[in-house]
PyMOL Python script that loads the backbone (N, CA, C, O; Angstrom):
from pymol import cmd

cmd.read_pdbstr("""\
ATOM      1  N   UNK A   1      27.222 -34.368  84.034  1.00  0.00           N
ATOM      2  CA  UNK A   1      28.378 -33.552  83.734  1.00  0.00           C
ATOM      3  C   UNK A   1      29.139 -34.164  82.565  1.00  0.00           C
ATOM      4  O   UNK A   1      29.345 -35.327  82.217  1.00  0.00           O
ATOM      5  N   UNK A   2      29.565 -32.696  81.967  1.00  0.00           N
ATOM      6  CA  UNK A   2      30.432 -33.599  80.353  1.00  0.00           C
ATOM      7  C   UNK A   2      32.272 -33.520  80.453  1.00  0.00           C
ATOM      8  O   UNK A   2      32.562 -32.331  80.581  1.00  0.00           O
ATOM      9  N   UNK A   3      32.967 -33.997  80.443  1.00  0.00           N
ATOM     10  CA  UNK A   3      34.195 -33.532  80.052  1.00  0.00           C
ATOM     11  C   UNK A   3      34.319 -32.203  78.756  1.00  0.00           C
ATOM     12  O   UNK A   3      33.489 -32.325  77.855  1.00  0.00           O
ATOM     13  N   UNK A   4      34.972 -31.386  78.678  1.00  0.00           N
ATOM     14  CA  UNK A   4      35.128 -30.551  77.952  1.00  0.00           C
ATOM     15  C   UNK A   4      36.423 -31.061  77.147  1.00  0.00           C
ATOM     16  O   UNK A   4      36.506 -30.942  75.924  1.00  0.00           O
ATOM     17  N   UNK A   5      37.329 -31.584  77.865  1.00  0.00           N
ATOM     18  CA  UNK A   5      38.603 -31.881  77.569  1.00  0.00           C
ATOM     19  C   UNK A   5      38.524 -33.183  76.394  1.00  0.00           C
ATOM     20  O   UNK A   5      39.549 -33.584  75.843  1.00  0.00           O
ATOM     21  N   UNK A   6      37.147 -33.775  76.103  1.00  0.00           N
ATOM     22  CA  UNK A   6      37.633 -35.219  75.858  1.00  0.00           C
ATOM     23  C   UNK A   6      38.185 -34.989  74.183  1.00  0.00           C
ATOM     24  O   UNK A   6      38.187 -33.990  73.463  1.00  0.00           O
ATOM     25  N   UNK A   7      38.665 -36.501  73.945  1.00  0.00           N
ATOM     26  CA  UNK A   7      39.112 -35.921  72.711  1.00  0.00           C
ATOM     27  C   UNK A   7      38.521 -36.771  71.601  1.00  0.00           C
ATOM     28  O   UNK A   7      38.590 -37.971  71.869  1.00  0.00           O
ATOM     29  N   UNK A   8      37.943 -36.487  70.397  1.00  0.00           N
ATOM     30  CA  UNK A   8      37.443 -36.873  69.296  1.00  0.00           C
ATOM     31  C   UNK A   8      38.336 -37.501  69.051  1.00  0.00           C
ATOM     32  O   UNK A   8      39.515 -37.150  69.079  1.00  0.00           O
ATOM     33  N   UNK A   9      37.862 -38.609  68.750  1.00  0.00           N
ATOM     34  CA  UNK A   9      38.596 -40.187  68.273  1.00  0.00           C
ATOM     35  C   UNK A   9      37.973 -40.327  66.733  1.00  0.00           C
ATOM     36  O   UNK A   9      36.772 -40.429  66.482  1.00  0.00           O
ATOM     37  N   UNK A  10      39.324 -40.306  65.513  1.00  0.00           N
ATOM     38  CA  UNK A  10      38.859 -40.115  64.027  1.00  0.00           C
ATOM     39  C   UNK A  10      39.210 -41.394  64.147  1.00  0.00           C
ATOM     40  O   UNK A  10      40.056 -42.090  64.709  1.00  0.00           O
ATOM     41  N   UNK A  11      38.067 -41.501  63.267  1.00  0.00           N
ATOM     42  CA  UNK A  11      38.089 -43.412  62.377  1.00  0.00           C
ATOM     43  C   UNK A  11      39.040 -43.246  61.344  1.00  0.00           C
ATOM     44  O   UNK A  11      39.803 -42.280  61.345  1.00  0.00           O
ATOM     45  N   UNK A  12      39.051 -43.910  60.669  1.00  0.00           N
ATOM     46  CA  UNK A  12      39.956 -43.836  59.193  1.00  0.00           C
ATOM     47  C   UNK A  12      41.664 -44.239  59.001  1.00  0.00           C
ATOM     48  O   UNK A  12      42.585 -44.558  59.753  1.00  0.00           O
ATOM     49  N   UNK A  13      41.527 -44.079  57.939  1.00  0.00           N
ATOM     50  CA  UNK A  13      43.126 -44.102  57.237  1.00  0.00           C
ATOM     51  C   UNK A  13      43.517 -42.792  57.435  1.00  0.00           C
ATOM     52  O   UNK A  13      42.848 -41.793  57.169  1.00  0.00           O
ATOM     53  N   UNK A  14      44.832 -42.841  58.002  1.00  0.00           N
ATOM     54  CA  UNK A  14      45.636 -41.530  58.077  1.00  0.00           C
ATOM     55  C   UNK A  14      46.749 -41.717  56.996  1.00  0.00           C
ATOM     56  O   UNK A  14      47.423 -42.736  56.848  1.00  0.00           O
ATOM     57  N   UNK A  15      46.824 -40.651  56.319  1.00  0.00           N
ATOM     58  CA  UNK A  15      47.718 -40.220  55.643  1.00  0.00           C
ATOM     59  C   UNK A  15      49.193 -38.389  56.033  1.00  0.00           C
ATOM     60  O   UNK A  15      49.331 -37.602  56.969  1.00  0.00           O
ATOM     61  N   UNK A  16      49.697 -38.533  55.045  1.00  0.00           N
ATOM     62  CA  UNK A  16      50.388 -37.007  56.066  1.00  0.00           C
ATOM     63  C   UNK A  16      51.352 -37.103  54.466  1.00  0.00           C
ATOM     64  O   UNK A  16      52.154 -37.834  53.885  1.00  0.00           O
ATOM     65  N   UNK A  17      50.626 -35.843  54.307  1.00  0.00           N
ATOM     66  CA  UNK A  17      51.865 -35.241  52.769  1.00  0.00           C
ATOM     67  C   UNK A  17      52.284 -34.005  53.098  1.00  0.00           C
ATOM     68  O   UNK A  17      51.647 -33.017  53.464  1.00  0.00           O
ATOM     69  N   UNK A  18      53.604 -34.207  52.897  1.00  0.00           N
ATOM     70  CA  UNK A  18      54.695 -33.140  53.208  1.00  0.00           C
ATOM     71  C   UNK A  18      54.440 -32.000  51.894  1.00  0.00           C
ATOM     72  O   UNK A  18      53.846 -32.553  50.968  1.00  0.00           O
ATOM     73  N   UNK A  19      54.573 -31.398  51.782  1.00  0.00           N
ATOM     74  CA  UNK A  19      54.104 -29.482  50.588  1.00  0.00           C
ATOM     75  C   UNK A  19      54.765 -28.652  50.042  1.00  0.00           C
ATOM     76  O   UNK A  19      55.651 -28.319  50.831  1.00  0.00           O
ATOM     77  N   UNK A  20      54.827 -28.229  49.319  1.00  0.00           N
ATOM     78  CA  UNK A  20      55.550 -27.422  48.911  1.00  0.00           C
ATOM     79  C   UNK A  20      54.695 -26.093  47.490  1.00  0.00           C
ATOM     80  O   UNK A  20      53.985 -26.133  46.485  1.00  0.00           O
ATOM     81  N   UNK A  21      55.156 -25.458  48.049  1.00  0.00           N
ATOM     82  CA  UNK A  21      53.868 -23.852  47.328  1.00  0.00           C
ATOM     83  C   UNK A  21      52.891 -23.055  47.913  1.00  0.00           C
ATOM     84  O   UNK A  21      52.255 -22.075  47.525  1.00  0.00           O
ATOM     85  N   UNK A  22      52.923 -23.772  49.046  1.00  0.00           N
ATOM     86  CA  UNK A  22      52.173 -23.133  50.132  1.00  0.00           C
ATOM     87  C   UNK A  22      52.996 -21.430  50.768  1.00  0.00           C
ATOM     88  O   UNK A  22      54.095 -21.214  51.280  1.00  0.00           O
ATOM     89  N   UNK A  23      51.794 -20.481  50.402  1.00  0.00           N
ATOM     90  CA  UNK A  23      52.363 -19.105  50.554  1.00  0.00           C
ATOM     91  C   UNK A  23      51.819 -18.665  51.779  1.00  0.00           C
ATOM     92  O   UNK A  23      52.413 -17.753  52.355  1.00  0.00           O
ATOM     93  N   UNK A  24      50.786 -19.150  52.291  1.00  0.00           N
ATOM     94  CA  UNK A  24      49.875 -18.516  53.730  1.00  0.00           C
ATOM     95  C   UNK A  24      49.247 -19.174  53.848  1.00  0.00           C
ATOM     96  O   UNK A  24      49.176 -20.172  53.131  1.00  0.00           O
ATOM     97  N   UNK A  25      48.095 -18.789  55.318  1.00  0.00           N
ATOM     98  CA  UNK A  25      47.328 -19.517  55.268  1.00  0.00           C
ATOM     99  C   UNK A  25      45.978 -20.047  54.880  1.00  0.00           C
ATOM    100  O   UNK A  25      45.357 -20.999  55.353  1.00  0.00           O
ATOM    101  N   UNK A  26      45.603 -19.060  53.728  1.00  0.00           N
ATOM    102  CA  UNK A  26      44.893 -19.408  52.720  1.00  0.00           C
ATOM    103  C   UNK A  26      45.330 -20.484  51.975  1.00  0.00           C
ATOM    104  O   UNK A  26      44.626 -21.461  51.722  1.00  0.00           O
ATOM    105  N   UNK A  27      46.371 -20.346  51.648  1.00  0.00           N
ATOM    106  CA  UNK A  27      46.539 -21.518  50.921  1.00  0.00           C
ATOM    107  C   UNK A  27      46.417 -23.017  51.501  1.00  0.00           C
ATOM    108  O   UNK A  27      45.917 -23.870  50.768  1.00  0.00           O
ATOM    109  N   UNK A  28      46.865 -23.372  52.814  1.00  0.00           N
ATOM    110  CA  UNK A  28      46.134 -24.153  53.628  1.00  0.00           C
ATOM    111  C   UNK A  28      44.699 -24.062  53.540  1.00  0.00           C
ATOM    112  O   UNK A  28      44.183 -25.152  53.291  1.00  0.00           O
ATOM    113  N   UNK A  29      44.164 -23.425  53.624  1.00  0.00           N
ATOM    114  CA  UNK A  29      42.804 -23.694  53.417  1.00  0.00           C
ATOM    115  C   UNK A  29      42.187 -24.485  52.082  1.00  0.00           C
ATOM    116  O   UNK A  29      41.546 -25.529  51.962  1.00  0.00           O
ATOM    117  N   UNK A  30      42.705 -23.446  51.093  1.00  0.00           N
ATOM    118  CA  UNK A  30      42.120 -24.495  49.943  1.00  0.00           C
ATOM    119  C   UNK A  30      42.426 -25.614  49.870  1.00  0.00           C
ATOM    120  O   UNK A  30      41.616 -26.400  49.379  1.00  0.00           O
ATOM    121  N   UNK A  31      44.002 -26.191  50.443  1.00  0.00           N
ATOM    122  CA  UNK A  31      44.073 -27.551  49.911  1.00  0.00           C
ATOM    123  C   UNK A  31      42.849 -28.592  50.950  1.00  0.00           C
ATOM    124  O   UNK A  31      42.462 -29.740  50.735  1.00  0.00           O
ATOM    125  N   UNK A  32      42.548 -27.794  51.907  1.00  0.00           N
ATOM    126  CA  UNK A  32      41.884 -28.539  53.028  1.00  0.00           C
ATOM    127  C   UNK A  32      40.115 -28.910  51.941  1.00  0.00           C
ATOM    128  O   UNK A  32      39.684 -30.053  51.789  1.00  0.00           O
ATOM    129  N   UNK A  33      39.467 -27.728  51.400  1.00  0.00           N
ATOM    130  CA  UNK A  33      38.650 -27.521  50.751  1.00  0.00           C
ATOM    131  C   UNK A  33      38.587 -28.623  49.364  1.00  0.00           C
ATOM    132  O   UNK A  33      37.591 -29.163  48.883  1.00  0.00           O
ATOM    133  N   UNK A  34      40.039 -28.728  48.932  1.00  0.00           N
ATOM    134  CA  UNK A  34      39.720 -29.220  47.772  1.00  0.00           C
ATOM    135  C   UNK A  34      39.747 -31.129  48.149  1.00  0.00           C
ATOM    136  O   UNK A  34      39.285 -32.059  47.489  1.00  0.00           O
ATOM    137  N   UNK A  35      40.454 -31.122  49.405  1.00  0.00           N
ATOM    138  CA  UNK A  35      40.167 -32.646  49.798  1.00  0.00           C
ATOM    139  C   UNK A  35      38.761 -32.867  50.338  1.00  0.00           C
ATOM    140  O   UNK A  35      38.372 -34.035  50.353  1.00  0.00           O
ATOM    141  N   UNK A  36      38.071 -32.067  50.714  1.00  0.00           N
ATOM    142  CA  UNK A  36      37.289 -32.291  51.606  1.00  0.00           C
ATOM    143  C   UNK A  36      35.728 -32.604  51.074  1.00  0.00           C
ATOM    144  O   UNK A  36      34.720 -33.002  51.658  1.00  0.00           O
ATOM    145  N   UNK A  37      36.042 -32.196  49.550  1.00  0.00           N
ATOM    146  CA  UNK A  37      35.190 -32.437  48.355  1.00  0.00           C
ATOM    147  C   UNK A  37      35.529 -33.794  47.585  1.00  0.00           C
ATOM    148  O   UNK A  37      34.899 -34.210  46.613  1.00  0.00           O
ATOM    149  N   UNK A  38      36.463 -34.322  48.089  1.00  0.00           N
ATOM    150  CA  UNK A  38      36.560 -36.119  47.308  1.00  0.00           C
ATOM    151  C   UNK A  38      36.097 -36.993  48.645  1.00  0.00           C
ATOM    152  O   UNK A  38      36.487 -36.972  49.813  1.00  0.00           O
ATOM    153  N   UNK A  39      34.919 -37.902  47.827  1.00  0.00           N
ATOM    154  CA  UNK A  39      34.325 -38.877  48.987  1.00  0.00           C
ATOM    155  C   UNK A  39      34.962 -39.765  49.445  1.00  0.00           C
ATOM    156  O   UNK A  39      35.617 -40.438  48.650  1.00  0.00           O
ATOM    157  N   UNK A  40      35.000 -40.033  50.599  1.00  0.00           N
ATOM    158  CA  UNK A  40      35.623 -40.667  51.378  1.00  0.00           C
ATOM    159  C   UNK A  40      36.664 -40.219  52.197  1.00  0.00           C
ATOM    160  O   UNK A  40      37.432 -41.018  52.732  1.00  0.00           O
ATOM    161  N   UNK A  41      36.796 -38.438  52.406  1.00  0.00           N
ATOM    162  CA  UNK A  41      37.737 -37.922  52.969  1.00  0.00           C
ATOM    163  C   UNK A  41      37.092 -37.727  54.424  1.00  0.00           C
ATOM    164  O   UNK A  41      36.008 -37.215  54.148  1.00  0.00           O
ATOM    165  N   UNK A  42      37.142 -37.830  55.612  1.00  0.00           N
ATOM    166  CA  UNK A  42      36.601 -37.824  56.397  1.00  0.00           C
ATOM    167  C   UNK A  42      37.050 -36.517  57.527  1.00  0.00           C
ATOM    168  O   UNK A  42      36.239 -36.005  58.299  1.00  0.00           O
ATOM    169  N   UNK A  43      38.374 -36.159  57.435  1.00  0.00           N
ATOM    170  CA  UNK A  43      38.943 -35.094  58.602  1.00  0.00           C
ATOM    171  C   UNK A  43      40.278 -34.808  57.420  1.00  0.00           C
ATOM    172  O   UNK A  43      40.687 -35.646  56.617  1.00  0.00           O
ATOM    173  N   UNK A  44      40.816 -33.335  57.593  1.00  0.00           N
ATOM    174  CA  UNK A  44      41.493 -32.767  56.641  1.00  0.00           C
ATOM    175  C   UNK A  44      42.268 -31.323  58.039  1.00  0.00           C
ATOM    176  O   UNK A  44      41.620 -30.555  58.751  1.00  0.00           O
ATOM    177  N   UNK A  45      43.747 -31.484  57.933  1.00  0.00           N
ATOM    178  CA  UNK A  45      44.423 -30.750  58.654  1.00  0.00           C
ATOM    179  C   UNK A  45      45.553 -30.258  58.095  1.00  0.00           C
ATOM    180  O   UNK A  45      46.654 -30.726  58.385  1.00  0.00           O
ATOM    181  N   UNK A  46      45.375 -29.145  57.134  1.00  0.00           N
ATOM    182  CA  UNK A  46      46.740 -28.576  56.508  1.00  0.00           C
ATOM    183  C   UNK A  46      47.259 -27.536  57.257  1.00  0.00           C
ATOM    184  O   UNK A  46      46.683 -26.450  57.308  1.00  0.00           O
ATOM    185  N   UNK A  47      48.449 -27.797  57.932  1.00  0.00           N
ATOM    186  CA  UNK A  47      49.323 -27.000  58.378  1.00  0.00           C
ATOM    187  C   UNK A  47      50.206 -26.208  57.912  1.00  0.00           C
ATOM    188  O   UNK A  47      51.318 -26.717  57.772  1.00  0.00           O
ATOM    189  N   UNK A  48      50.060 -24.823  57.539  1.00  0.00           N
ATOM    190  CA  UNK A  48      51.019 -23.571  56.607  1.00  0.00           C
ATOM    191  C   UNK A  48      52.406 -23.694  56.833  1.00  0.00           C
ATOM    192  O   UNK A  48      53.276 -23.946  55.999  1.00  0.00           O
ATOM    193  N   UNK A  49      52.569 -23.418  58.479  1.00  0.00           N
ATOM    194  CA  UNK A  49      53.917 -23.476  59.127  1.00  0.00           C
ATOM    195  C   UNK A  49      54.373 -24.782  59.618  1.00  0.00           C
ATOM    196  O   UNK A  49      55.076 -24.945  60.615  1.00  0.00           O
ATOM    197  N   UNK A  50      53.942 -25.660  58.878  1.00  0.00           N
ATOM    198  CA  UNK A  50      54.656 -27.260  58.587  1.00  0.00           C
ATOM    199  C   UNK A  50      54.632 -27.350  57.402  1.00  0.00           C
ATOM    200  O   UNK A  50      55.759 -27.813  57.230  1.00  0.00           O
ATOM    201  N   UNK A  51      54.132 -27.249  56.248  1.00  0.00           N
ATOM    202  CA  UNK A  51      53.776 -27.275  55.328  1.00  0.00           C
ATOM    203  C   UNK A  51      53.494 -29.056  55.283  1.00  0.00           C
ATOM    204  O   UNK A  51      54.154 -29.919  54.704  1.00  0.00           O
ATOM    205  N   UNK A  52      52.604 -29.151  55.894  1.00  0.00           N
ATOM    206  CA  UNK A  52      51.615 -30.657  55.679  1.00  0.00           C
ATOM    207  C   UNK A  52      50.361 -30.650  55.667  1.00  0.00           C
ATOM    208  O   UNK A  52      49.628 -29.742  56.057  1.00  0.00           O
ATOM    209  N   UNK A  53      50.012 -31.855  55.133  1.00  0.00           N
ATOM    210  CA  UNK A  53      48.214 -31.882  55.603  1.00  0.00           C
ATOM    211  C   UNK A  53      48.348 -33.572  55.566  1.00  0.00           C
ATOM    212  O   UNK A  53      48.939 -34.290  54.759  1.00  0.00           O
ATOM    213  N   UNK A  54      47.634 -33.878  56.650  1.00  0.00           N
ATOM    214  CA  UNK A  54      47.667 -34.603  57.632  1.00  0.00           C
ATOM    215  C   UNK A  54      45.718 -34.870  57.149  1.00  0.00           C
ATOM    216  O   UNK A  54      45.020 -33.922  57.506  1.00  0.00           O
ATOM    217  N   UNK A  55      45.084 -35.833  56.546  1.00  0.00           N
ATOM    218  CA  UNK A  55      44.466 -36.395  56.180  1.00  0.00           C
ATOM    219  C   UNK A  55      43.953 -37.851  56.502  1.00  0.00           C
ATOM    220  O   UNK A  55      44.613 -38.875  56.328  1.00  0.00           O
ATOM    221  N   UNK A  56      42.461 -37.766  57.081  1.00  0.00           N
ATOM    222  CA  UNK A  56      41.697 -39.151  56.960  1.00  0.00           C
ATOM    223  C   UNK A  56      40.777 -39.752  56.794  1.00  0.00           C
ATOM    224  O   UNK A  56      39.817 -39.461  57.506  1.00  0.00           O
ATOM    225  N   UNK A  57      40.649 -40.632  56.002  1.00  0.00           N
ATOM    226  CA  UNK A  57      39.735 -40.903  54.874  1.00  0.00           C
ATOM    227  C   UNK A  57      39.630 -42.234  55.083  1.00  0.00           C
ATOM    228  O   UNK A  57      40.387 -42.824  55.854  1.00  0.00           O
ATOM    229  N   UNK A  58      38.108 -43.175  54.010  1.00  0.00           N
ATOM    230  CA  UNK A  58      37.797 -44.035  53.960  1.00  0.00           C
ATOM    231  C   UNK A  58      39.137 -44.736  53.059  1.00  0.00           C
ATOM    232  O   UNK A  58      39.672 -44.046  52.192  1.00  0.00           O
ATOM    233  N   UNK A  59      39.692 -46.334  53.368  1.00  0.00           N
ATOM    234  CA  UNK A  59      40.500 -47.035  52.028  1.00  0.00           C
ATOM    235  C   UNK A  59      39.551 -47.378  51.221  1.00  0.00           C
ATOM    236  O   UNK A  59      39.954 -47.716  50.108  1.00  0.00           O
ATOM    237  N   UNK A  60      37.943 -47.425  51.455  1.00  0.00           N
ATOM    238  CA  UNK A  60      37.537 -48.350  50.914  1.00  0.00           C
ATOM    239  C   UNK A  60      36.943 -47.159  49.401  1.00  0.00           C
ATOM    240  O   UNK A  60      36.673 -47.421  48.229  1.00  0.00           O
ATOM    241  N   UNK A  61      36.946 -45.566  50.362  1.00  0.00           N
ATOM    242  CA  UNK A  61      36.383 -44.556  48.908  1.00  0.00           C
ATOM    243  C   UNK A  61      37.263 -43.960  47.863  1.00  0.00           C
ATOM    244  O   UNK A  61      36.946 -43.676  46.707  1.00  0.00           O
ATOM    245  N   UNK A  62      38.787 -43.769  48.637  1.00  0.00           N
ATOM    246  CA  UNK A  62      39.733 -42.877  48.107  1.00  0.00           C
ATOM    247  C   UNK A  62      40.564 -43.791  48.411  1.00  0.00           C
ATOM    248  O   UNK A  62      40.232 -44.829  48.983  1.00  0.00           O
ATOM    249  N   UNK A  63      41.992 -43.446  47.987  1.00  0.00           N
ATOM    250  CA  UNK A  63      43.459 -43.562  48.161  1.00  0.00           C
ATOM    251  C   UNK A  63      44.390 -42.546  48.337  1.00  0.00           C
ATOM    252  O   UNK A  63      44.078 -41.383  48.083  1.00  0.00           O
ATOM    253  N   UNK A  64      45.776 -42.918  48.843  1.00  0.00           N
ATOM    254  CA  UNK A  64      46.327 -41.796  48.851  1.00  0.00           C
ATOM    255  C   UNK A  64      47.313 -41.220  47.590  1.00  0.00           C
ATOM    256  O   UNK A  64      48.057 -40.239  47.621  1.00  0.00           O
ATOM    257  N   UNK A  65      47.078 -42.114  46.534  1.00  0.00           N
ATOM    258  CA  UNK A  65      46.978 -41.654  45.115  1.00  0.00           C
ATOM    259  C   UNK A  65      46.050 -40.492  45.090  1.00  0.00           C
ATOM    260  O   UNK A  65      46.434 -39.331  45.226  1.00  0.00           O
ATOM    261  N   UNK A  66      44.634 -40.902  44.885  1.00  0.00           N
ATOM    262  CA  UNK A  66      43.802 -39.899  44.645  1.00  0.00           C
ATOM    263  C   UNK A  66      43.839 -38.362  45.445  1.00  0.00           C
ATOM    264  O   UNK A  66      43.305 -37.350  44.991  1.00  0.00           O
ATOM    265  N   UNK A  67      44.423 -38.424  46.440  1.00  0.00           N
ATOM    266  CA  UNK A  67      44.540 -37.277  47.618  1.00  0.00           C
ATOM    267  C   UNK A  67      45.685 -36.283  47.015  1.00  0.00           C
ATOM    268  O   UNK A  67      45.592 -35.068  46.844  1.00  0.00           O
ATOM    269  N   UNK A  68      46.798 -37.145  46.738  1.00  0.00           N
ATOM    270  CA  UNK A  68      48.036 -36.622  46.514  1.00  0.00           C
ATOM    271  C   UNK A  68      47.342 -36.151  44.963  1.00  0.00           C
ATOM    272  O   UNK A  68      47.214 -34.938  45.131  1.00  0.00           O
ATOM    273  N   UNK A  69      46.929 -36.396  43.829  1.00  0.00           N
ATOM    274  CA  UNK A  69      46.653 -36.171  42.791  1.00  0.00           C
ATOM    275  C   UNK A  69      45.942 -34.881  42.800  1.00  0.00           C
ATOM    276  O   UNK A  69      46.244 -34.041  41.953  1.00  0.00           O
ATOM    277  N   UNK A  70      45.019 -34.640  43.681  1.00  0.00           N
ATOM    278  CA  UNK A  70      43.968 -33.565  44.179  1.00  0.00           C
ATOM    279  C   UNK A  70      44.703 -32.050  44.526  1.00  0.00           C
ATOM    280  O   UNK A  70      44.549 -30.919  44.065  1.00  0.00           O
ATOM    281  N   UNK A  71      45.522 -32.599  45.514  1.00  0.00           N
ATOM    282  CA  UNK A  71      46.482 -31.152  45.871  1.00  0.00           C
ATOM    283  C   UNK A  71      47.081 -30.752  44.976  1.00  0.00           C
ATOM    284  O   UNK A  71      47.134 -29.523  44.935  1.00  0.00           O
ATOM    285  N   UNK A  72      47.897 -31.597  43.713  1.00  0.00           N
ATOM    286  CA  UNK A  72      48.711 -31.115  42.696  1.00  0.00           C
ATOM    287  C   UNK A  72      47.542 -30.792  41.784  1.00  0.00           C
ATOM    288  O   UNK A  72      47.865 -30.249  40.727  1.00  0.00           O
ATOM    289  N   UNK A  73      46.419 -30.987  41.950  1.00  0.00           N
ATOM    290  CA  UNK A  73      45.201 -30.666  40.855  1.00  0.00           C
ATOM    291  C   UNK A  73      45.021 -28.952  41.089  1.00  0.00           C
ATOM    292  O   UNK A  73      44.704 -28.050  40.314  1.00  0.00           O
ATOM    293  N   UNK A  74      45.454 -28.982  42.826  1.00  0.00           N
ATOM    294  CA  UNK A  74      45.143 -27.380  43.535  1.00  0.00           C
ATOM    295  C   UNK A  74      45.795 -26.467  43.124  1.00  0.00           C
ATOM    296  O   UNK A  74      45.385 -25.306  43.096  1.00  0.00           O
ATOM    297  N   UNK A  75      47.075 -26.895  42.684  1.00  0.00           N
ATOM    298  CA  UNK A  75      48.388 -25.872  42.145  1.00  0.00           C
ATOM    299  C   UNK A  75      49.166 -26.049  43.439  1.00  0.00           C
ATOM    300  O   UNK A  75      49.844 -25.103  43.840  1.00  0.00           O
ATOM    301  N   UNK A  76      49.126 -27.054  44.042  1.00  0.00           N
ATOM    302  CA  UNK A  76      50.649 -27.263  45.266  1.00  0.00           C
ATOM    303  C   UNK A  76      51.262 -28.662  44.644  1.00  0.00           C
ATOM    304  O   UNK A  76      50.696 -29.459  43.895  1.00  0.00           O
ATOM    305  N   UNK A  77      52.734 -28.716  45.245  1.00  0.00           N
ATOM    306  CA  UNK A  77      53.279 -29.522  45.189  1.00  0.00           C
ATOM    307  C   UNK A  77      53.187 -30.753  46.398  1.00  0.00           C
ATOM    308  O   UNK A  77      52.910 -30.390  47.541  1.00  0.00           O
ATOM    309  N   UNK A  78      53.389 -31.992  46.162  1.00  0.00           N
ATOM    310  CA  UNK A  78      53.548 -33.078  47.173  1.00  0.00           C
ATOM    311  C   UNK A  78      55.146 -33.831  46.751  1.00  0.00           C
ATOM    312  O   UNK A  78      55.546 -34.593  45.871  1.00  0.00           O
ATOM    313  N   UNK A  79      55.811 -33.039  48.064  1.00  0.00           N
ATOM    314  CA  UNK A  79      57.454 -33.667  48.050  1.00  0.00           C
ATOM    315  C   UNK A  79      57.283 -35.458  48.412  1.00  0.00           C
ATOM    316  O   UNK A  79      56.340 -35.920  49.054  1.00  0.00           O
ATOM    317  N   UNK A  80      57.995 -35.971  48.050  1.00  0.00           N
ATOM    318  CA  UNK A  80      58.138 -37.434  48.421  1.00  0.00           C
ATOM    319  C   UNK A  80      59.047 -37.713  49.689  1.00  0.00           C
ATOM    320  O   UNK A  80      59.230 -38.868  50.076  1.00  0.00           O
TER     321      UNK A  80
END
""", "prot")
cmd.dss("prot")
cmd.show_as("cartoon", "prot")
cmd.util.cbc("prot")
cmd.orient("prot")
């Protein structure tokens, strides 16, 4: 017998950038898409109605320079 409930345990560096330009939830999507294409990103969670994405990745492939650089590459903003 399996648990259904259990919960996936992510390895990695967590990151969490707060947004701004986000119109729906397409637009969550792409930013999820356009991280999810730089190596070392491992799990990608952009939230519309938070306006975050909540990101985790290798330190040793990316940074969260490079992440934050990526979304403003998308046409969104990253508030500080």
């Amino acid at each position: 017998m399996f648990n259904l409930f259990k919960k996936k345990t992510i390895q990695g560096t967590k990151a969490i950038f707060k947004l701004s330009g986000l119109h729906c939830s397409s637009c969550a999507l792409s930013i999820d898409n356009t991280l999810e294409e730089i190596d070392g990103v491992i799990e990608t969670k952009t939230n519309y109605a938070k306006a975050e994405a909540i990101v985790y990745f290798d330190s040793k492939k990316t940074s969260p320079e490079a992440l934050k650089k990526a979304i403003i590459g998308a046409g969104y903003q990253v508030l500080d």
